[in-house]
GUFI-894144 format. One record per atom (N, C-alpha, C, CB): residue in three letters; x negated, y negated, z negated. Coordinates in steps of 0.2 Angstrom, whole numbers, plus 5000, padded with zeros to 4 digits. Each point is the difference from the previous one (the first is absolute). Glycine has a CB too. Layout:
REM residues N
ALAXYZ...
//
This chain:
REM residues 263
UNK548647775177UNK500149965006UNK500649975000UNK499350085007UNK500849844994UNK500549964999UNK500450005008UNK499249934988UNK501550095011UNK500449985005UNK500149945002UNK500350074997UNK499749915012UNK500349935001UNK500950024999UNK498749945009UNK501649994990UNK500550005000UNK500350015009UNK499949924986UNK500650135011UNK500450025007UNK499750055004UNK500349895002UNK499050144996UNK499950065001UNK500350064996UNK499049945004UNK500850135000UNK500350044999UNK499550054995UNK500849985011UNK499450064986UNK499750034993UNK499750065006UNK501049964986UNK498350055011UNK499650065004UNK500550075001UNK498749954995UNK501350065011UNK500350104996UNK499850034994UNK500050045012UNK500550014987UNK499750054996UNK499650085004UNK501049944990UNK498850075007UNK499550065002UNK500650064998UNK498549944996UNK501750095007UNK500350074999UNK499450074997UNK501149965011UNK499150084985UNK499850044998UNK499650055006UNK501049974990UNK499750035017UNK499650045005UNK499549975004UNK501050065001UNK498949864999UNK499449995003UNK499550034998UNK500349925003UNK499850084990UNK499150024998UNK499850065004UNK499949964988UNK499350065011UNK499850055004UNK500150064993UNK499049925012UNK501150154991UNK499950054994UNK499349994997UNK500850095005UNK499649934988UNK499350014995UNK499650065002UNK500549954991UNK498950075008UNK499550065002UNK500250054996UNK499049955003UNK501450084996UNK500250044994UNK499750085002UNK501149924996UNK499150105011UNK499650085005UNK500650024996UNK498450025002UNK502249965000UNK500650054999UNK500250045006UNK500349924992UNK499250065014UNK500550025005UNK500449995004UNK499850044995UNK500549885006UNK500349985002UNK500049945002UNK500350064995UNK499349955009UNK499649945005UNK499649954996UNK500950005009UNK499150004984UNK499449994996UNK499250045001UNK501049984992UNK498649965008UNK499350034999UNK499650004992UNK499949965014UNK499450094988UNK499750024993UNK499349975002UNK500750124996UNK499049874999UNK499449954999UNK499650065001UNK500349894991UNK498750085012UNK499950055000UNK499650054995UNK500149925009UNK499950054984UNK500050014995UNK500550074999UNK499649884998UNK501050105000UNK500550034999UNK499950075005UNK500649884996UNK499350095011UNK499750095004UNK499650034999UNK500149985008UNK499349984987UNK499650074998UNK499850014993UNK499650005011UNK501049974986UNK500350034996UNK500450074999UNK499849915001UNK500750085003UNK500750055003UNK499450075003UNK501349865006UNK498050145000UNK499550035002UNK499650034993UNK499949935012UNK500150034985UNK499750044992UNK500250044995UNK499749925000UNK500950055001UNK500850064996UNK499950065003UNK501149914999UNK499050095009UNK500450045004UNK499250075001UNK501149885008UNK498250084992UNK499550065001UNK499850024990UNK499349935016UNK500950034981UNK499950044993UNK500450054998UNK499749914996UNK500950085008UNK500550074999UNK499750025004UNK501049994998UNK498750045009UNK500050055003UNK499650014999UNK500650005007UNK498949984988UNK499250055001UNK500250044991UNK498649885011UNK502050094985UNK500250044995UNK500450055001UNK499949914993UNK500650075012UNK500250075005UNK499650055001UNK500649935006UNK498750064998UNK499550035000UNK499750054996UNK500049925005UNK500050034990UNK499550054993UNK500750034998UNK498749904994UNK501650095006UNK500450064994UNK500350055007UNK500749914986UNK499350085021UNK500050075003UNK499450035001UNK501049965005UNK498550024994UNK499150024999UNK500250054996UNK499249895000UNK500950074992UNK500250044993UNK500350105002UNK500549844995UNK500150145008UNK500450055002UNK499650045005UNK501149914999UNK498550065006UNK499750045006UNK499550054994UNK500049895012UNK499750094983UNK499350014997UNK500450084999UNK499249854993UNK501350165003UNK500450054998UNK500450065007UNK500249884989UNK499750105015UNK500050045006UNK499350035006UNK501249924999UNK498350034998UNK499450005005UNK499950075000UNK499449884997UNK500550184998UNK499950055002UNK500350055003UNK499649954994UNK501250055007UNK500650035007UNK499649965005UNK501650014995UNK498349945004UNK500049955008UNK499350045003UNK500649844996UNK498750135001UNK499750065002UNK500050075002UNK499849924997UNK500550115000UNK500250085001UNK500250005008UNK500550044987UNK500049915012UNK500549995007UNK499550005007UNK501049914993UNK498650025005UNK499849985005UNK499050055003UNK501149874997UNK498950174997UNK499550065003UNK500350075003UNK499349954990UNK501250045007UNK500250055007UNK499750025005UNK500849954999UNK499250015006UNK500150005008UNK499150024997UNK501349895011UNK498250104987UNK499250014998UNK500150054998UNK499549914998UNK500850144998UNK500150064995UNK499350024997UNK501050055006UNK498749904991UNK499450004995UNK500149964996UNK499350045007UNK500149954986UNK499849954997UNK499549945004UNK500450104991UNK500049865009UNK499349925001UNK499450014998UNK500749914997UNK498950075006UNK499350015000UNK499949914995UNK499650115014UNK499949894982UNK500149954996UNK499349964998UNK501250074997UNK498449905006UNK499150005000UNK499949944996UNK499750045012UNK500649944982UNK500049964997UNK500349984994UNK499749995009UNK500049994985UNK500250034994UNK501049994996UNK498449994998UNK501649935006UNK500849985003UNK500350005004UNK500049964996UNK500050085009UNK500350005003UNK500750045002UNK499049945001UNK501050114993UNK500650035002UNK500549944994UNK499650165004UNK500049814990UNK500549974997UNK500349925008UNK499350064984UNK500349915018UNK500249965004UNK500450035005UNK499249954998UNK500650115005UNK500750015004UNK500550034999UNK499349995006UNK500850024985UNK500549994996UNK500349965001UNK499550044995UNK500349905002UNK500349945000UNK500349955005UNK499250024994UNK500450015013UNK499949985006UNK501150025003UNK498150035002UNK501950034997UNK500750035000UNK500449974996UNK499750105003UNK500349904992UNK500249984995UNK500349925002UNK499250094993UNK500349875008UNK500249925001UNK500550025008UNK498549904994UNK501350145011UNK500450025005UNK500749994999UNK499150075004UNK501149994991UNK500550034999UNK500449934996UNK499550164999UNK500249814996UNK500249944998UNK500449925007UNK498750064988UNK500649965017UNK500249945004UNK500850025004UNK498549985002UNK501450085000UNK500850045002UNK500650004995UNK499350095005UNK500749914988UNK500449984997UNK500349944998UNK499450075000UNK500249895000UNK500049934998UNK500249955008UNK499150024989UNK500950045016UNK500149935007UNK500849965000UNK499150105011UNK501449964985UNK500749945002UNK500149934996UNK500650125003UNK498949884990UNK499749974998UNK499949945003UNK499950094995UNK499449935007UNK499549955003UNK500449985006UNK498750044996UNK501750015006UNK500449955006UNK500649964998UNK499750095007UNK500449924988UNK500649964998UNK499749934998UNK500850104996UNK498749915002UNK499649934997UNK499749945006UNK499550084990UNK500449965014UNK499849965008UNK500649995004UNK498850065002UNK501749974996UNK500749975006UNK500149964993UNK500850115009UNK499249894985UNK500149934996UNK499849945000UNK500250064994UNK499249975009UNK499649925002UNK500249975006UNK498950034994UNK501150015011UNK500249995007UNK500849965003UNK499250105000UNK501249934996UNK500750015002UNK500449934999UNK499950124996UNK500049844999UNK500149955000UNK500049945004UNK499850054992UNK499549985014UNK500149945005UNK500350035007UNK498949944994UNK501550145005UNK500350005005UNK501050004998UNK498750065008UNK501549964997UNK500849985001UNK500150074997UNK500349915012UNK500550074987UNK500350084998UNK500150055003UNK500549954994UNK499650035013UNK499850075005UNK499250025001UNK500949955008UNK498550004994UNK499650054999UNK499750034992UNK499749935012UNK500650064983UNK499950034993UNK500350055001UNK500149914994UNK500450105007UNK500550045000UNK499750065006UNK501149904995UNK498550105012UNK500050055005UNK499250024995UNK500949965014UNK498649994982UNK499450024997UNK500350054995UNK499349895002UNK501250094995UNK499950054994UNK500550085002UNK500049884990UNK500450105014UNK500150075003UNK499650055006UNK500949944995UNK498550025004UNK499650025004UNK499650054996UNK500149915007UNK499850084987UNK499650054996UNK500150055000UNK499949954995UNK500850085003UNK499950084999UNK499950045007UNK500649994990UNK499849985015UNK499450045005UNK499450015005UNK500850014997UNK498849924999UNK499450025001UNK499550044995UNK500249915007UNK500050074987UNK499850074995UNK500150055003UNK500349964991UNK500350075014UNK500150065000UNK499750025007UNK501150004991UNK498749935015UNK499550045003UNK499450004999UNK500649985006UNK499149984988UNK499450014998UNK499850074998UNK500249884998UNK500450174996UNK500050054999UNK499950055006UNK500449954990UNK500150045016UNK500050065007UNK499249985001UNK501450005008UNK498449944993UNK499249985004UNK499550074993UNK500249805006UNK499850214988UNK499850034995UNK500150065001UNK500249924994UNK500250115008UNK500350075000UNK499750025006UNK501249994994UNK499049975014UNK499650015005UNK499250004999UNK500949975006UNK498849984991UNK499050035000UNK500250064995UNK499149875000UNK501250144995UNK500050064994UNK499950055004UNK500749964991UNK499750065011UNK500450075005UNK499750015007UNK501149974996UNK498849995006UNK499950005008UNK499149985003UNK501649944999UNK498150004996UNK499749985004UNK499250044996UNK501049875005UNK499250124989UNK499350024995UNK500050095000UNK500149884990UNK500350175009UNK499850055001UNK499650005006UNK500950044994UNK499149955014UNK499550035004UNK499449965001UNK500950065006UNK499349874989UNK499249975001UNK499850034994UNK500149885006UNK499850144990UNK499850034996UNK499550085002UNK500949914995UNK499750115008UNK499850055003UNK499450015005UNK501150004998UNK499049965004UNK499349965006UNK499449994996UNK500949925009UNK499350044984UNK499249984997UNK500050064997UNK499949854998UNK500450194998UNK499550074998UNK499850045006UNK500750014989UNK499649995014UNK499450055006UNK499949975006UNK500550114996UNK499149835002UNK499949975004UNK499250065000UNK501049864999UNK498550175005UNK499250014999UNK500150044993UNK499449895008UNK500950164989UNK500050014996UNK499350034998UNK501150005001UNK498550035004UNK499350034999UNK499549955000UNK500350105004UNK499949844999UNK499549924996UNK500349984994UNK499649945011UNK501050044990UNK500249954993UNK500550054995UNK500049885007UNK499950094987UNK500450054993UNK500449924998UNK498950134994UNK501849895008UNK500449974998UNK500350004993UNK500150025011UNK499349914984UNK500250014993UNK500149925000UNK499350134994UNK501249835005UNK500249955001UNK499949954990UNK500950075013UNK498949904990UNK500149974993UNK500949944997UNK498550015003UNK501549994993UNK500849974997UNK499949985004UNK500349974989UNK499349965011UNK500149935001UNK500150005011UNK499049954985UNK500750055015UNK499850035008UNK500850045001UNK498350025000UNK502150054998UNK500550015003UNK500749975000UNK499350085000UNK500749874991UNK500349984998UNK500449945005UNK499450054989UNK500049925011UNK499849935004UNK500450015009UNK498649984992UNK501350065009UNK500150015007UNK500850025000UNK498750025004UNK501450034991UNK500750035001UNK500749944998UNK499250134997UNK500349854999UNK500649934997UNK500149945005UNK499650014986UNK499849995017UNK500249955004UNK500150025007UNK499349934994UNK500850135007UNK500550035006UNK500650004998UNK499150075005UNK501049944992UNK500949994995UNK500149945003UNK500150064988UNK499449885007UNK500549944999UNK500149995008UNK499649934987UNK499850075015UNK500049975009UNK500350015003UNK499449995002UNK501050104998UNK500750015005UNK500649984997UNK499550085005UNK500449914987UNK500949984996UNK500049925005UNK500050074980UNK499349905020UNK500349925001UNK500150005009UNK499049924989UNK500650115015UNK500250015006UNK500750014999UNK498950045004UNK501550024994UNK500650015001UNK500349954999UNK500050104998UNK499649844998UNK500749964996UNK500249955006UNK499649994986UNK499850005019UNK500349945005UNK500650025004UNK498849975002UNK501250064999UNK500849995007UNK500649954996UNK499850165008UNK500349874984UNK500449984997UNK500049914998UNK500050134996UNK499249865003UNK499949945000UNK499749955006UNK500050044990UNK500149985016UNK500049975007UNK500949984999UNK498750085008UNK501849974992UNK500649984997UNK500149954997UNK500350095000UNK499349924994UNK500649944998UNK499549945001UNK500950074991UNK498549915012UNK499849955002UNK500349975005UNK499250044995UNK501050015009UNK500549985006UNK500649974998UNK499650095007UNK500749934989UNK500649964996UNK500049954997UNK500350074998UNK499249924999UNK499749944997UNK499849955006UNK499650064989UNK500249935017UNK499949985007UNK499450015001UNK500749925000UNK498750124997UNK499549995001UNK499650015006UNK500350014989UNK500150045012UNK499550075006UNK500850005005UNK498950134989UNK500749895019UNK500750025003UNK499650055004UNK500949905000UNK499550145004UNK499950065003UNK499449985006UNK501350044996UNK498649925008UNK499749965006UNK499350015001UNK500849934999UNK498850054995UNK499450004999UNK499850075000UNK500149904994UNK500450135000UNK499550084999UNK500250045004UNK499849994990UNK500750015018UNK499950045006UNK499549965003UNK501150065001UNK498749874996UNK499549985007UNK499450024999UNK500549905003UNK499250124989UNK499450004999UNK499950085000UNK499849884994UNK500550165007UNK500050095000UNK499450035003UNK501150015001UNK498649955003UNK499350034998UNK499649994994UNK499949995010UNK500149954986UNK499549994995UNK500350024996UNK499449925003UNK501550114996UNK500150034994UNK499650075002UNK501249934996UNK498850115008UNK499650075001UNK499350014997UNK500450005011UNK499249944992UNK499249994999UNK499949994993UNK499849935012UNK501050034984UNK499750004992UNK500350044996UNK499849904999UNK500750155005UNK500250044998UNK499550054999UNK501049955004UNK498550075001UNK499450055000UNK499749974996UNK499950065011UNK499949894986UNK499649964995UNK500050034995UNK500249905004UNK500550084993UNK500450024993UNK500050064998UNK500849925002UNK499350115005UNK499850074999UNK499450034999UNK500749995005UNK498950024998UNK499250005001UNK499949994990UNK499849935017UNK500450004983UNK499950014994UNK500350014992UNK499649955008UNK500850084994UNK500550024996UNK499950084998UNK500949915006UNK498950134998UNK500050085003UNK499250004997UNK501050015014UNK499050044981UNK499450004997UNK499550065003UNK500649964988UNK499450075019UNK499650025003UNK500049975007UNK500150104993UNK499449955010UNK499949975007UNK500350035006UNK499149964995UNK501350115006UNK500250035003UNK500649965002UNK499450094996UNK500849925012UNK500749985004UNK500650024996UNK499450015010UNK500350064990UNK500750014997UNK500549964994UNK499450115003UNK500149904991UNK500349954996UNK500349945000UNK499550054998UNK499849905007UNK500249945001UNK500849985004UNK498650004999UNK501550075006UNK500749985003UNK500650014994UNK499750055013UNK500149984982UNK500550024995UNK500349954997UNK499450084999UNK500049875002UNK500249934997UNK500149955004UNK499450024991UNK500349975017UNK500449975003UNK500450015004UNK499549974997UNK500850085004UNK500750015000UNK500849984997UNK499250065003UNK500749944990UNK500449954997UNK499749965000UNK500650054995UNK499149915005UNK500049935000UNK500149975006UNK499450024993UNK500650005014UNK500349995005UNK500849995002UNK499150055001UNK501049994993UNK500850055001UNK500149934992UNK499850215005UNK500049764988UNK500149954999UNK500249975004UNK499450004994UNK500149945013UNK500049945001UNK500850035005UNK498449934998UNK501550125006UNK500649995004UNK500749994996UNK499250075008UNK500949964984UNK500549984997UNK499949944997UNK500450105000UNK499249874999UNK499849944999UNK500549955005UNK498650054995UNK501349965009UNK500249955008UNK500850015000UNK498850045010UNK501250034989UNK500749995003UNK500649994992UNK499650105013UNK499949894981UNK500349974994UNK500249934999UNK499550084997UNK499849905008UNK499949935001UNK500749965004UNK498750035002UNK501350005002UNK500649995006UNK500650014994UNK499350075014UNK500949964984UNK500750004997UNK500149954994UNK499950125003UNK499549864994UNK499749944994UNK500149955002UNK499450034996UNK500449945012UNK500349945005UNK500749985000UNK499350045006UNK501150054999UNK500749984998UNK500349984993UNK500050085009UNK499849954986UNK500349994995UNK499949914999UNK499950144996UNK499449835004UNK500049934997UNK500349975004UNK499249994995UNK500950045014UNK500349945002UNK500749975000UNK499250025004UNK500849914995UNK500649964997UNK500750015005UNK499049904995UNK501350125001UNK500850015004UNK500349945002UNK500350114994UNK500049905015UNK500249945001UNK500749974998UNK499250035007
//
């Protein structure tokens, strides 16, 4: 392009106008959508190899773990099928693996995540881990201790002169594992109603306004969670969970104070 005479030469372009390159460093740079699932491809091929080598590891314990968890039965599994004590071998085994490998698989999903938040909420996520691990283990210890001895109790003599209480693997395995995990994850909420409340998500207002329907799903969760049909049990379980949401509320409330901005 030819100047006229007595005009002034075009600016120059400074280095800071340009817009950043997409590099996904983190710094107000973005990442192509490629490049995300990509970065999603990396991050789920480790955790499901996290998986298999704590599988590996579980396969080598499966037999304490079962000993463990026949206990509270004090018999051998009834077994009607020509694999299926080897499946619910295995079945413990990939369990004991999935328990293993979770700080793993969690480190690989805050790696994918973390990058699009700030250094504060990074920083209350990641020290939020160890103690919801450690109420996930109390939620564990209470079904162990507390909630499966008298339901148990209840289904062996439940009509003992109609029914003969001979359980198979699969059937007591199934139920007992998923009464663990369901009370380790119940326990884990009150911690993570916190720190959602820190993060702005949740505030106290709503969940004193809806305290009935928390009740109604609270007997829900219960109902379904509690592997008989007697009262008794079922209060067993909702009762802390009540006893959750009310520290849930008043965790909330403190998570508020803390995000809100000082004047």
């Amino acid at each position: 392009m030819q100047l006229q005479r007595g005009s002034a030469p075009p600016p120059e372009i400074e280095d800071a106008d340009l817009p950043p390159e997409e590099t996904g460093d983190g710094d107000g740079s973005r990442m192509s959508i490629w490049d995300h699932l990509e970065e999603l491809r990396s991050r789920l091929f480790k955790a499901v190899l996290a998986l298999v080598f704590g599988s590996a590891i579980g396969v080598i314990f499966a037999t304490p773990i079962l000993e463990f968890l026949k206990a509270p039965y004090g018999k051998a599994f009834l077994v009607v099928d020509p694999t299926g004590g080897v499946i619910q071998y295995f079945r413990v085994a990939l369990l004991a693996g999935g328990i293993i490998s979770i700080p793993v698989i969690t480190y690989q999903i805050l790696m994918f995540i973390l990058p699009g938040l700030t250094k504060k909420e990074t920083r209350i996520l990641l020290f939020s881990i160890p103690p919801v691990t450690l109420l996930f283990l109390i939620g564990v210890m209470f079904a162990w201790f507390i909630l499966i001895p008298p339901a148990l109790a209840f289904l062996v003599n439940f009509q003992t002169d109609i029914f003969k209480a001979d359980w198979t693997a699969d059937h007591y395995l199934g139920f007992v594992t998923a009464l663990l995990f369901w009370m380790g994850v119940a326990f884990e909420t009150p911690l993570v109603f916190f720190v959602v409340s820190i993060l702005g998500f949740v505030t106290p207002r709503p969940l004193i306004k809806n305290w009935r329907i928390a009740i109604v799903a609270t007997a829900i969760v219960a109902a379904v969670i509690t592997p008989t049909v007697d009262p008794v049990n079922m209060m067993l379980v909702m009762g802390p969970l009540m006893a959750l949401y009310l520290l849930s509320i008043a965790l909330v409330a403190v998570g508020v104070r803390i995000n809100r901005p000082q004047p």
